[in-house]
Phi, psi and omega in degrees: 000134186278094225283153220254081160294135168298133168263025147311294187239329174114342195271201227244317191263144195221156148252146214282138175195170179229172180239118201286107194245140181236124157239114169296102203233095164042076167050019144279150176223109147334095149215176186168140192288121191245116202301152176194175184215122197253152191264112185353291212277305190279282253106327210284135219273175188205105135292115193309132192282306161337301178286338181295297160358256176335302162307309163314327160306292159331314168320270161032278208297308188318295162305343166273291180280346161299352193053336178241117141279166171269171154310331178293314188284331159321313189301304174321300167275007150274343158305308207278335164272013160084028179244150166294157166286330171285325160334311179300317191288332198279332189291322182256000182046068178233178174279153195277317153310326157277343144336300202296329189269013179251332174266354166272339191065051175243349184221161195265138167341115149287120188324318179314298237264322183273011229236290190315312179304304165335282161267009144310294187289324141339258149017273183281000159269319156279352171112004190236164191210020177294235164047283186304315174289313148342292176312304165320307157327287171301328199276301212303314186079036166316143175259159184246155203277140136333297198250123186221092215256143180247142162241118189263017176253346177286312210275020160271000000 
């Protein structure tokens, strides 16, 4: 296994260390102790990608189950469920310009539209997908089959 160079000085031994990692949201402040391994010989921090992760997640949950976002935590959390801004506009069937104006801060949030994004991102952080597939559903406009035979020993 190929051992992990600072990339500074180059040497090789490192120690357990954390990165105070901080982010800024419609006037919040984020932080939280992030694992990271500092290098014996420069100093210099090597932050865990994981762990960058995880914080970041952690916003996710935080801004999603708080109910009142800004424009920023809107972004963020349309981010963090993995959506385009037009994508977004099309799930509640508003214009790809009223996206941009909710997140630019020219029009004020709509309770819907952060209620969705919300739980989207909820969602995509646990791993699930209901919502979204719905939505999907609904944005396809699909026609539905007349007849439909169900197994009702799959749905318990």
């Amino acid at each position: 296994m190929k051992k992990t160079k600072c990339p500074r000085c180059g040497k090789t031994a490192f120690e357990p260390a954390t990165y105070a990692a901080r982010r800024d949201l419609d006037g919040r402040r984020f932080t939280g102790d992030v694992p990271a391994r500092k290098c014996t010989s420069c100093g210099e921090l090597l932050i865990s990608g994981p762990g960058l992760g995880a914080f970041e997640r952690a916003i996710t949950l935080e801004l999603a189950r708080g109910g009142e976002v800004g424009p920023e935590g809107f972004r963020w959390l349309r981010k963090a469920a993995g959506l385009k801004a037009v994508r977004l506009a099309e799930l509640p069937d508003v214009t790809p310009m009223q996206v941009s104006r909710w997140e630019n801060g020219r029009k004020p949030l709509e309770r819907r539209a952060v209620a969705l994004v919300s739980a989207l991102a909820l969602e995509q952080v646990e791993g699930k997908a209901a919502t979204r597939a719905v939505l999907e559903a609904l944005a396809t406009r699909k026609k539905v089959s007349r007849s439909v035979r169900l197994d009702v020993n799959a749905a318990r």
